[in-house]
N, CA, C and O atoms as a printed pandas DataFrame, in Angstrom:
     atom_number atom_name residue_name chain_id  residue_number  x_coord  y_coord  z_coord
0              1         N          UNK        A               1   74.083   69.068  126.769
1              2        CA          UNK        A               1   74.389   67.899  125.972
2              3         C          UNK        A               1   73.096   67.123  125.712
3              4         O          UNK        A               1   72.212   66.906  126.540
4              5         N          UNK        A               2   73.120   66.817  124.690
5              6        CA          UNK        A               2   72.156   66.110  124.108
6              7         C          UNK        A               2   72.013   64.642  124.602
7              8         O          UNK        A               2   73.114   64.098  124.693
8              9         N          UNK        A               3   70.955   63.844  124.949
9             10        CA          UNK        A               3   71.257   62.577  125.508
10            11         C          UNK        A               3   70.558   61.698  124.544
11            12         O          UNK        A               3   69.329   61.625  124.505
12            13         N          UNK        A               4   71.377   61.006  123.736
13            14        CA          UNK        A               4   71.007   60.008  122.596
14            15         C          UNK        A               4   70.504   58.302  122.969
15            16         O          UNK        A               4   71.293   57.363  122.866
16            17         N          UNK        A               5   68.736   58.108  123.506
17            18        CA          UNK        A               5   68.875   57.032  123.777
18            19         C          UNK        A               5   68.919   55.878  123.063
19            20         O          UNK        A               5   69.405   54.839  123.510
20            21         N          UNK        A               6   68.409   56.002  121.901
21            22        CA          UNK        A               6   68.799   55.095  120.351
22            23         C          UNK        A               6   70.098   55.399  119.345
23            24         O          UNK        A               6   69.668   55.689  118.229
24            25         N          UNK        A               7   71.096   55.413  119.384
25            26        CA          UNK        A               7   72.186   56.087  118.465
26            27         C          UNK        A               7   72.092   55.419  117.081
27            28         O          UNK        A               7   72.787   55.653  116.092
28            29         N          UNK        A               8   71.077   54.533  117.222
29            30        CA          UNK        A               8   71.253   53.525  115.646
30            31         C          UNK        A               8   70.609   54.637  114.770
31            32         O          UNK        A               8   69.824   55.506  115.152
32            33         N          UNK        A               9   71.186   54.398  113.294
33            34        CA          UNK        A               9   69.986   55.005  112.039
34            35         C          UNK        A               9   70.100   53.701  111.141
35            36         O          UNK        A               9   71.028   53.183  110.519
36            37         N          UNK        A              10   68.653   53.363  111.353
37            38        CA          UNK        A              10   68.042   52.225  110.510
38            39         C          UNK        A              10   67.291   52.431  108.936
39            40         O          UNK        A              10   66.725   51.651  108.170
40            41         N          UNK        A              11   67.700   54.338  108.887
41            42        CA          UNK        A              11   67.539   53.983  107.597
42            43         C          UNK        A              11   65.990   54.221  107.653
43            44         O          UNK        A              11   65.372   53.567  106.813
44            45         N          UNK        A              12   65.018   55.253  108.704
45            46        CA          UNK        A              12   63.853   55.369  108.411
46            47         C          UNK        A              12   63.749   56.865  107.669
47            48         O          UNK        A              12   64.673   57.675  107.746
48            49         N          UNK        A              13   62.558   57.119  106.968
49            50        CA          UNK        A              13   61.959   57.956  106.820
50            51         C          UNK        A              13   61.741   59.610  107.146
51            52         O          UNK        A              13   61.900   60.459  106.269
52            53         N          UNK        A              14   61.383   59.913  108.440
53            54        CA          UNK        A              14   60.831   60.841  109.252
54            55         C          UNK        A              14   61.986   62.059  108.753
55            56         O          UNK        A              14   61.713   62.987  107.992
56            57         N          UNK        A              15   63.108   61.844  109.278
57            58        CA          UNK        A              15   63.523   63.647  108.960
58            59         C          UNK        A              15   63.303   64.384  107.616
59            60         O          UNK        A              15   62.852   65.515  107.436
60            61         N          UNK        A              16   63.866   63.177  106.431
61            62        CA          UNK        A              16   63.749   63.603  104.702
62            63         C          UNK        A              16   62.298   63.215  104.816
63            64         O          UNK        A              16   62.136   63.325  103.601
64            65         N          UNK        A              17   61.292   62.911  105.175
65            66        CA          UNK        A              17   60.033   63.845  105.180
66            67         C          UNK        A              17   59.535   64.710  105.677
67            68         O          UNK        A              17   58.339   64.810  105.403
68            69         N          UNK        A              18   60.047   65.649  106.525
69            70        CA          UNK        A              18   59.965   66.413  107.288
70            71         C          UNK        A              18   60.542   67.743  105.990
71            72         O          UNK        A              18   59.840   68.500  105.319
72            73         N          UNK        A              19   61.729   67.630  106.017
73            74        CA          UNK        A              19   62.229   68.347  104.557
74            75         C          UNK        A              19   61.498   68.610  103.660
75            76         O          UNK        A              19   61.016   69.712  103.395
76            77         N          UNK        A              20   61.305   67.274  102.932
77            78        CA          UNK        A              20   60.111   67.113  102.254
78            79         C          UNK        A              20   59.125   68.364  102.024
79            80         O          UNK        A              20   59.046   69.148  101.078
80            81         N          UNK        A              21   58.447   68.276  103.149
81            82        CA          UNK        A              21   57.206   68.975  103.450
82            83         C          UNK        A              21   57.730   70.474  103.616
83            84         O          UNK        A              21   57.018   71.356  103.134
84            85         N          UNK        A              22   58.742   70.782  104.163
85            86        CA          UNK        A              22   59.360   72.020  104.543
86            87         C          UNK        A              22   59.312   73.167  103.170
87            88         O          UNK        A              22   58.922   74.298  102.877
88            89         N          UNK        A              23   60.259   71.538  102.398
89            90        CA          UNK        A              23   60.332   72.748  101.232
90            91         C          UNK        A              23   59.155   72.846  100.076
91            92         O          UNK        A              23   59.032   73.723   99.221
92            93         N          UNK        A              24   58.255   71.586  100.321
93            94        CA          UNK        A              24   57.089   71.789   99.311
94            95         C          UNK        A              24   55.913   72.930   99.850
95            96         O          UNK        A              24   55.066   73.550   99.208
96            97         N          UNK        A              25   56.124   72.927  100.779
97            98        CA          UNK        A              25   55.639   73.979  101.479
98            99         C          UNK        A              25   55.767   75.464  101.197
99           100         O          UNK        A              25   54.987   76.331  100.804
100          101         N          UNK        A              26   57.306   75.422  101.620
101          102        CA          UNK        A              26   58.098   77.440  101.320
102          103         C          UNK        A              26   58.380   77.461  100.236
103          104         O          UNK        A              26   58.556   78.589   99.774
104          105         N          UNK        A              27   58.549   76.373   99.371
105          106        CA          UNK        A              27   60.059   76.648   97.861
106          107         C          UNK        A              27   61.152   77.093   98.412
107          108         O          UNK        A              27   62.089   77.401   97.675
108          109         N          UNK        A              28   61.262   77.217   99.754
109          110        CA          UNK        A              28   62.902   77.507   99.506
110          111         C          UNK        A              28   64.001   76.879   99.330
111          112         O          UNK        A              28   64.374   75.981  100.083
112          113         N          UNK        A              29   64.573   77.235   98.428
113          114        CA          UNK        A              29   65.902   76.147   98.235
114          115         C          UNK        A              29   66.509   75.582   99.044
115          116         O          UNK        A              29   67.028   74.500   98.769
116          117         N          UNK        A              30   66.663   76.330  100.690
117          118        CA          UNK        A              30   67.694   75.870  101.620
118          119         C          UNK        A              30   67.822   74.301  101.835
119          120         O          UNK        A              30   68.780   73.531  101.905
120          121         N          UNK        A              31   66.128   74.127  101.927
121          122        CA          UNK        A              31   65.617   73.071  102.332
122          123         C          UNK        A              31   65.837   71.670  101.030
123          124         O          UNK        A              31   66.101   70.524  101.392
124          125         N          UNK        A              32   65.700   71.982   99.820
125          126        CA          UNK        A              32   66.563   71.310   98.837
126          127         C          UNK        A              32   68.494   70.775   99.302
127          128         O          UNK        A              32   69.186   69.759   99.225
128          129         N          UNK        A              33   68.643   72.185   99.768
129          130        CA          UNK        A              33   70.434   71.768   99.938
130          131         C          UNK        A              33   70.310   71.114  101.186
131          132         O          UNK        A              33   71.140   70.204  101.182
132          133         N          UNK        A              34   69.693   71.126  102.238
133          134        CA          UNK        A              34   70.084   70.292  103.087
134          135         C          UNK        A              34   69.567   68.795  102.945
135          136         O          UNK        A              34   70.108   67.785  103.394
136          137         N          UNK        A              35   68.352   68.897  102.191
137          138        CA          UNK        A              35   68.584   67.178  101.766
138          139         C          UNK        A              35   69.293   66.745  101.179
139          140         O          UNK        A              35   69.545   65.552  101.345
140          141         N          UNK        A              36   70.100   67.647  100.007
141          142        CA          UNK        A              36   71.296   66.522   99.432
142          143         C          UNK        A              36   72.167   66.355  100.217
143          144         O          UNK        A              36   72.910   65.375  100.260
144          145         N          UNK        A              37   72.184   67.711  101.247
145          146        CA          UNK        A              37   73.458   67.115  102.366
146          147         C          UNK        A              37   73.415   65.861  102.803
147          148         O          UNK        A              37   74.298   65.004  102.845
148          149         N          UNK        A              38   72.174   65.839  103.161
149          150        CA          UNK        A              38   71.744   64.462  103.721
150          151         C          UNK        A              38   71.888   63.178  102.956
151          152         O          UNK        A              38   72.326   62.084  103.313
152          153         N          UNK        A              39   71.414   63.592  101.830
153          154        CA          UNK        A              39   71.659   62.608  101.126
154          155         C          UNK        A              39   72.928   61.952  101.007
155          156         O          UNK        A              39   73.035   60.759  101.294
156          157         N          UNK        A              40   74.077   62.765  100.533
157          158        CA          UNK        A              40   75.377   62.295  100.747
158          159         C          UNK        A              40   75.809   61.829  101.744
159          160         O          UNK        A              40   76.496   60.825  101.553
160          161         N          UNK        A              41   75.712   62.099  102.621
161          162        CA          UNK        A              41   75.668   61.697  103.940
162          163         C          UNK        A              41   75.755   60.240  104.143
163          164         O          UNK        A              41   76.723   59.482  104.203
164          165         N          UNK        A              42   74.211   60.012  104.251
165          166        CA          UNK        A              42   73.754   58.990  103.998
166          167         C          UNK        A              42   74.004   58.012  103.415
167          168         O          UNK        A              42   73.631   56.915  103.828
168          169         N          UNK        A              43   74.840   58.201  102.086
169          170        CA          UNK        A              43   75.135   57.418  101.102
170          171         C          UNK        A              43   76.840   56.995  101.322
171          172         O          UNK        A              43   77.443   56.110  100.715
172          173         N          UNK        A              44   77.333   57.827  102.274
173          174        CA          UNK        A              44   78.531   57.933  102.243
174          175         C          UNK        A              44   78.918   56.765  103.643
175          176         O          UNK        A              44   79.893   56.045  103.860
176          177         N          UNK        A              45   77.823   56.979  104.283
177          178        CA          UNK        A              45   77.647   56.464  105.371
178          179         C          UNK        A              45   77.243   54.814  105.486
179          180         O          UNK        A              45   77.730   53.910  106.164
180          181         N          UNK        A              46   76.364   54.839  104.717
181          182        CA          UNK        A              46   75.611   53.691  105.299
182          183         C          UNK        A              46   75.356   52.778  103.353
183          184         O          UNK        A              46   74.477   51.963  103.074
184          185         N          UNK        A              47   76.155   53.172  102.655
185          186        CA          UNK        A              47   76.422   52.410  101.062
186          187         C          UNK        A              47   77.271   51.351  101.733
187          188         O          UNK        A              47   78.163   51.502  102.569
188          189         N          UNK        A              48   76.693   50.007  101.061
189          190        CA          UNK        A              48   77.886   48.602  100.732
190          191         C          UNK        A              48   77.547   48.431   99.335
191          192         O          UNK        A              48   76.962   49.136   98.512
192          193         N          UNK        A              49   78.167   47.118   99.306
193          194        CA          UNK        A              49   78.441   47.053   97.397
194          195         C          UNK        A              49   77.405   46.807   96.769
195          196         O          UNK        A              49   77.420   46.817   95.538
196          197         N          UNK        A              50   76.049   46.475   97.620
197          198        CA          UNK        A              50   75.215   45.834   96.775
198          199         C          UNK        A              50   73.626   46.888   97.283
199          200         O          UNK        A              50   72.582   46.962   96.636
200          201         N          UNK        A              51   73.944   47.564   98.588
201          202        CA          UNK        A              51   72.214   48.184   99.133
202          203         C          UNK        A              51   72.994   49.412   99.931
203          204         O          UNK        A              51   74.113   49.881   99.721
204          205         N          UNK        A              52   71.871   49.802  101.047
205          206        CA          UNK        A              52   72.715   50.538  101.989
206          207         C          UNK        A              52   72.161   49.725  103.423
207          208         O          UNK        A              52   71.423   48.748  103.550
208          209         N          UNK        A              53   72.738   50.432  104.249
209          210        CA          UNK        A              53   72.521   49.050  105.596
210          211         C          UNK        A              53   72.507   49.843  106.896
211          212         O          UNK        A              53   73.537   50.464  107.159
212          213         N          UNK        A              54   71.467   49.910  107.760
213          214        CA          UNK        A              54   71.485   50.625  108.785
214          215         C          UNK        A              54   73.365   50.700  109.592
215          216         O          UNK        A              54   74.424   50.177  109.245
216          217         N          UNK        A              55   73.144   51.232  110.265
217          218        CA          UNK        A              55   74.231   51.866  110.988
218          219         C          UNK        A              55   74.058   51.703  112.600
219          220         O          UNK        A              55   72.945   51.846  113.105
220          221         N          UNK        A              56   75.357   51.356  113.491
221          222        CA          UNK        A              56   75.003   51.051  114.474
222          223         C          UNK        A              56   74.865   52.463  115.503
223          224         O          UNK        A              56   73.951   52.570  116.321
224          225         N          UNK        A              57   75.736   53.318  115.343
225          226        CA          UNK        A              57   75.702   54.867  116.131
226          227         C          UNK        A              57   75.790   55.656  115.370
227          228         O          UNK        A              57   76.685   55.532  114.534
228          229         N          UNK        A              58   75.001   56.691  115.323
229          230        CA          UNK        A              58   75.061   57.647  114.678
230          231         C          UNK        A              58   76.366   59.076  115.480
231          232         O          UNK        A              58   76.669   60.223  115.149
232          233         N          UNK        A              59   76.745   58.215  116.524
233          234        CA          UNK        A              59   77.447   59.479  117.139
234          235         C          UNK        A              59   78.957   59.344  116.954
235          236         O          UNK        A              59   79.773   60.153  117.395
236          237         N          UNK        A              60   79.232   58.313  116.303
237          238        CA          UNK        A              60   80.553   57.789  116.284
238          239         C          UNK        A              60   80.841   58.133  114.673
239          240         O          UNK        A              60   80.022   58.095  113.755
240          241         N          UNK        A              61   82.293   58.487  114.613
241          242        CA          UNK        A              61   83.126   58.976  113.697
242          243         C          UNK        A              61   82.737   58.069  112.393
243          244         O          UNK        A              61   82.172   58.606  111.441
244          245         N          UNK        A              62   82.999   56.926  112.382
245          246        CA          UNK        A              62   83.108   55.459  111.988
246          247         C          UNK        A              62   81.825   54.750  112.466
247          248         O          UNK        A              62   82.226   53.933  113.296
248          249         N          UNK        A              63   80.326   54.636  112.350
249          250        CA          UNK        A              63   79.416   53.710  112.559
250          251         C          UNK        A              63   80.388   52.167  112.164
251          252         O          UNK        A              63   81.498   52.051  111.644
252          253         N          UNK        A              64   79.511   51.236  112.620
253          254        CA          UNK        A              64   79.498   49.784  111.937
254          255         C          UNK        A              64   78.162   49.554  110.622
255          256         O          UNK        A              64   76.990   49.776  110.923
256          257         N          UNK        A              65   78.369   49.311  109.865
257          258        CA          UNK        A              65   77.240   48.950  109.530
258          259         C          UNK        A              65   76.422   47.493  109.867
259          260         O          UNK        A              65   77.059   46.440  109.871
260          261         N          UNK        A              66   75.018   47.515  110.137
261          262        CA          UNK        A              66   73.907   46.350  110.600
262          263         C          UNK        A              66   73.907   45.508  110.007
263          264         O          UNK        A              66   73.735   44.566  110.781
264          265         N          UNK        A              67   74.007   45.098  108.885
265          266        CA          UNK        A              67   73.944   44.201  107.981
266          267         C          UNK        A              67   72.431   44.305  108.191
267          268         O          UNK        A              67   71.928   43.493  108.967
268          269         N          UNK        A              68   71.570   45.296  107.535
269          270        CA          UNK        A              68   70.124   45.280  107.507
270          271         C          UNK        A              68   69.361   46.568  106.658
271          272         O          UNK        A              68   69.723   47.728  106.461
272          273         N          UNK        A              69   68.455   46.007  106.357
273          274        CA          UNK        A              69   67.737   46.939  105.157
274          275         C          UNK        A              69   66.606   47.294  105.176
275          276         O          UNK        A              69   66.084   46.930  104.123
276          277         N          UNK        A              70   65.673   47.996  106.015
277          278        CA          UNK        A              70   64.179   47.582  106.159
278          279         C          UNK        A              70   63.588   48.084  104.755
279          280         O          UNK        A              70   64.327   48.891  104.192
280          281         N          UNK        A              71   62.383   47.761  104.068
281          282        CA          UNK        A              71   61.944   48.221  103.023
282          283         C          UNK        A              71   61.452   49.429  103.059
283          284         O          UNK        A              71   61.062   49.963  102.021
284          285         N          UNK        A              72   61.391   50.058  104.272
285          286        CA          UNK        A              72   60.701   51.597  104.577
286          287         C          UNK        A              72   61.779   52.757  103.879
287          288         O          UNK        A              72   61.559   53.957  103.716
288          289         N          UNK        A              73   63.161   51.884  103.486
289          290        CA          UNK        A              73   64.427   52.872  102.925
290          291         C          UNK        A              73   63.670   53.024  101.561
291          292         O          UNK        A              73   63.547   54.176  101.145
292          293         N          UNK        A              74   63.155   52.010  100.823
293          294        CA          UNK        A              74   63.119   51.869   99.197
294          295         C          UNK        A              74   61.799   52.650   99.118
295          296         O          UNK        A              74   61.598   53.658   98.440
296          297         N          UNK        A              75   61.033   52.091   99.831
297          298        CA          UNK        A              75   59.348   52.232   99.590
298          299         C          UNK        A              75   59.269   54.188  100.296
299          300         O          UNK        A              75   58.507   54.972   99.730
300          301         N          UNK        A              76   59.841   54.502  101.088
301          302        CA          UNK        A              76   59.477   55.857  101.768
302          303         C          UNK        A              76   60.208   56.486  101.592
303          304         O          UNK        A              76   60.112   57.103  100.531
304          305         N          UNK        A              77   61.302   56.747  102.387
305          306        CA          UNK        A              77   62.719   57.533  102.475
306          307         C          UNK        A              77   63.346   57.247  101.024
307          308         O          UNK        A              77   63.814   58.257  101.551
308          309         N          UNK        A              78   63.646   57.060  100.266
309          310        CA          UNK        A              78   64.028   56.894   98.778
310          311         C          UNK        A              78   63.347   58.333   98.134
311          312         O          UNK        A              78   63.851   59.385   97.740
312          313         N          UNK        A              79   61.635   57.719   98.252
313          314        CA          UNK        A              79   60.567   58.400   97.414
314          315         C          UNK        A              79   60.871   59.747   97.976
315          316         O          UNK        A              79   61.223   60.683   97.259
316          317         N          UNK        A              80   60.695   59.855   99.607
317          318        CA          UNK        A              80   60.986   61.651   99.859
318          319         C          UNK        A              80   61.983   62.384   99.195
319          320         O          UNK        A              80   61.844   63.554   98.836
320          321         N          UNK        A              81   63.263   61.513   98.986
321          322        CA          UNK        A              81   64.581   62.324   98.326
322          323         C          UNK        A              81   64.021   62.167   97.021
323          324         O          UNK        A              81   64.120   63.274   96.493
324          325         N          UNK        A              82   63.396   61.237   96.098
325          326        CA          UNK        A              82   62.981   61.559   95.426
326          327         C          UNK        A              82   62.402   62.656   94.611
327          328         O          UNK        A              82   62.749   63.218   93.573
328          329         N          UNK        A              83   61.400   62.773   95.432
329          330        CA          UNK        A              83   60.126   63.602   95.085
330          331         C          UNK        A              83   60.586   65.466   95.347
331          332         O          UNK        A              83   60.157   66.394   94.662
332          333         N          UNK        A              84   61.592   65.579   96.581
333          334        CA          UNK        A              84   62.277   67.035   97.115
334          335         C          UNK        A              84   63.046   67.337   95.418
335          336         O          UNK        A              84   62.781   68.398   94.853
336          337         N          UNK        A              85   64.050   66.225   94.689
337          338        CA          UNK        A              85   64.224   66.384   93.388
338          339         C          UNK        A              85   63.338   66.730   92.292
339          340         O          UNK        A              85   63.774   67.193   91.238
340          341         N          UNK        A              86   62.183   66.531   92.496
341          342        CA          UNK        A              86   61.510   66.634   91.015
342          343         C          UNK        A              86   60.825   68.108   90.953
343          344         O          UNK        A              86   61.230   69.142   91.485
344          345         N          UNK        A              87   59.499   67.876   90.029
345          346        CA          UNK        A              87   58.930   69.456   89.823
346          347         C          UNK        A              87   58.150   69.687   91.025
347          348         O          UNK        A              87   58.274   68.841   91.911
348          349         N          UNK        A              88   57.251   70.818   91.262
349          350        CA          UNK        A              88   56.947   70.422   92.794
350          351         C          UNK        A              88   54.808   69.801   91.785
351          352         O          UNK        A              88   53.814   69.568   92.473
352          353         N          UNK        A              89   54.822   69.729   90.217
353          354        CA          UNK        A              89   53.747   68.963   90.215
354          355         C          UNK        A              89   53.781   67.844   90.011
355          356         O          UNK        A              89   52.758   67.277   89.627
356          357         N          UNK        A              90   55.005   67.129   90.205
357          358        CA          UNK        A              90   55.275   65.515   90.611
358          359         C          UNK        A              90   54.771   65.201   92.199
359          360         O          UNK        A              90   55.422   65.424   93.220
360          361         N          UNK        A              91   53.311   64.572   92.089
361          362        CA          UNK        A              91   52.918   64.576   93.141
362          363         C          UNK        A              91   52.769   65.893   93.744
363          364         O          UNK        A              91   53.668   66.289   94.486
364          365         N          UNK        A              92   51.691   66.666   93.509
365          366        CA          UNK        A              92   51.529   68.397   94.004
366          367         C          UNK        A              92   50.955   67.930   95.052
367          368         O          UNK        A              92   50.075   67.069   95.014
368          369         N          UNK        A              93   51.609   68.702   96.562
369          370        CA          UNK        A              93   50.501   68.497   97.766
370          371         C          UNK        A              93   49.236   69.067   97.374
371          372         O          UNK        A              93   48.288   68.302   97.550
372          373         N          UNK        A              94   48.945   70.242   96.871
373          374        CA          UNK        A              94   47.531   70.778   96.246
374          375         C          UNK        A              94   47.065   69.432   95.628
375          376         O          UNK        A              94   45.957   69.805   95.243
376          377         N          UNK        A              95   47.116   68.531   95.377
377          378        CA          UNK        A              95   46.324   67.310   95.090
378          379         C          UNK        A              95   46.768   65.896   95.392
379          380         O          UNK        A              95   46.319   64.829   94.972
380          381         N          UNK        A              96   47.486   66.081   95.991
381          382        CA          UNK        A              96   47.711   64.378   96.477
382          383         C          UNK        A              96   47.677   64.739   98.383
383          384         O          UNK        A              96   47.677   65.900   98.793
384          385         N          UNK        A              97   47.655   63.675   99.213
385          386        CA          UNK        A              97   48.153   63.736  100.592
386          387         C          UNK        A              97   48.918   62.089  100.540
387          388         O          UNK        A              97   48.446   61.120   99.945
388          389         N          UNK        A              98   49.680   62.106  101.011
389          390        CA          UNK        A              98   50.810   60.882  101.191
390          391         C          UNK        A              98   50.425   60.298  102.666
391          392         O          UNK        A              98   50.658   61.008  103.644
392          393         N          UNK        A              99   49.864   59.067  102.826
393          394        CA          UNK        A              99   49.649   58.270  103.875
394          395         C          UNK        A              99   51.337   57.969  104.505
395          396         O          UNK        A              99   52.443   58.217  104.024
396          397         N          UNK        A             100   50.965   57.419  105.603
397          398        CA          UNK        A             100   51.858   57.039  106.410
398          399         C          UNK        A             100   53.156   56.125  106.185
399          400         O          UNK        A             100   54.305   56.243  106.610
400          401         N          UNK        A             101   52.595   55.248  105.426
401          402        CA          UNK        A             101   53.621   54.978  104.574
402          403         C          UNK        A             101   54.189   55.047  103.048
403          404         O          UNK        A             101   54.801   54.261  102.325
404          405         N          UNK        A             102   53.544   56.754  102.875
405          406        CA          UNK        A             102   54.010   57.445  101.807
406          407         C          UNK        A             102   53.681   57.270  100.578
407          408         O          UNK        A             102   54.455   57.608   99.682
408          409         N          UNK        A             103   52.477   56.711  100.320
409          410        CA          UNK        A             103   51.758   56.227   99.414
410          411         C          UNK        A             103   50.297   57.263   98.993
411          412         O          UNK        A             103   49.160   57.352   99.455
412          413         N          UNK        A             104   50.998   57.896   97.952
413          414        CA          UNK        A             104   50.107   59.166   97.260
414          415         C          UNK        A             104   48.547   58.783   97.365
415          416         O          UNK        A             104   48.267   57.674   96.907
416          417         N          UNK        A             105   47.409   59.601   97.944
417          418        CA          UNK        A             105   46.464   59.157   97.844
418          419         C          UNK        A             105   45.484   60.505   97.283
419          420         O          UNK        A             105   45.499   61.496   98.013
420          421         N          UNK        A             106   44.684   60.565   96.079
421          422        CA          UNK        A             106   44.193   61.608   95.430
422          423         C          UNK        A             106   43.562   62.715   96.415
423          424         O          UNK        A             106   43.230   62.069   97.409
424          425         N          UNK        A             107   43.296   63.820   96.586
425          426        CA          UNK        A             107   42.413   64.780   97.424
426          427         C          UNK        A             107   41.141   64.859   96.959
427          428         O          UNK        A             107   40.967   64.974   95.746
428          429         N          UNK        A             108   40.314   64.823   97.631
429          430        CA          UNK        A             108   38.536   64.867   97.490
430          431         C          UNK        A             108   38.501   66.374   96.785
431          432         O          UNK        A             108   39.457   67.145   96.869
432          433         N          UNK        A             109   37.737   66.568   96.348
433          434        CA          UNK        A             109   37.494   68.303   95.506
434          435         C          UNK        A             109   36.242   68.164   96.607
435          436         O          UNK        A             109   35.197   67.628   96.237
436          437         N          UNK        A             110   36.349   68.540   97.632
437          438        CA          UNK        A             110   35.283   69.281   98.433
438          439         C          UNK        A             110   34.039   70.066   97.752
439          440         O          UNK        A             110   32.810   70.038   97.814
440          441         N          UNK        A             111   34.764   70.580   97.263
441          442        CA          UNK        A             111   33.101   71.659   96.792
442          443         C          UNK        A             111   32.653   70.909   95.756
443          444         O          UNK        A             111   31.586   71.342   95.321
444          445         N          UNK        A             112   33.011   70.066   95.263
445          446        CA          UNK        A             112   32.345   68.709   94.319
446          447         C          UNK        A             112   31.947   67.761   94.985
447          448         O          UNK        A             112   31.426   67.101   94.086
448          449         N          UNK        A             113   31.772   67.096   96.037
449          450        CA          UNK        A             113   31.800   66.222   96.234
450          451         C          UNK        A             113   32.277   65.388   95.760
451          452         O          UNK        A             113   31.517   64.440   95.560
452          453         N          UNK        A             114   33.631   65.220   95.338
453          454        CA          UNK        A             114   33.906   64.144   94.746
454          455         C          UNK        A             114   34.936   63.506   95.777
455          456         O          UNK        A             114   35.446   62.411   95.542
């Protein structure tokens, strides 16, 4: 058994970038379908009428929702489901690297010095 010491999902980042990278990486589709899984999920989960709102357990049938929104949903985790949707030269890892908080930053051409 798995021992869950945080059960909240606040709605960060890390796994749908993890995906992300998985499938910009292989192309394989799998990795496309399990983010929309996620996605729905997600949306199914943690949608109110106006945003979406962290969740108090992720282990329970029925979460509560937090009444809370951090901007890391809009600004990061958004952009990853985003970006797993588009072409893979929307933002090509062959020329961008994405900082930490997911903010495209150009690649140096090494053998140019540039």
């Amino acid at each position: 058994m798995i021992d869950v010491s945080d059960p909240r999902y606040i709605l960060r980042p890390e796994a749908i970038e993890s995906i992300f990278v998985m499938y910009r990486t292989t192309g394989d589709a799998q990795w496309m379908e399990k983010a929309w899984t996620m996605f729905e999920t997600i949306e199914k989960v943690t949608r109110t009428e106006i945003a979406a709102s962290a969740i108090d357990d992720v282990t329970k049938a029925e979460p509560t929702k937090m009444d809370s929104m951090e901007s890391f949903w809009l600004a990061e985790t958004l952009k990853y489901f985003y970006l797993i949707f588009s072409e893979f030269d929307v933002i090509s890892l062959d020329e961008w690297v994405l900082n930490t908080e997911a903010h495209p930053l150009s690649r140096l051409d090494v053998k140019r010095g540039q």
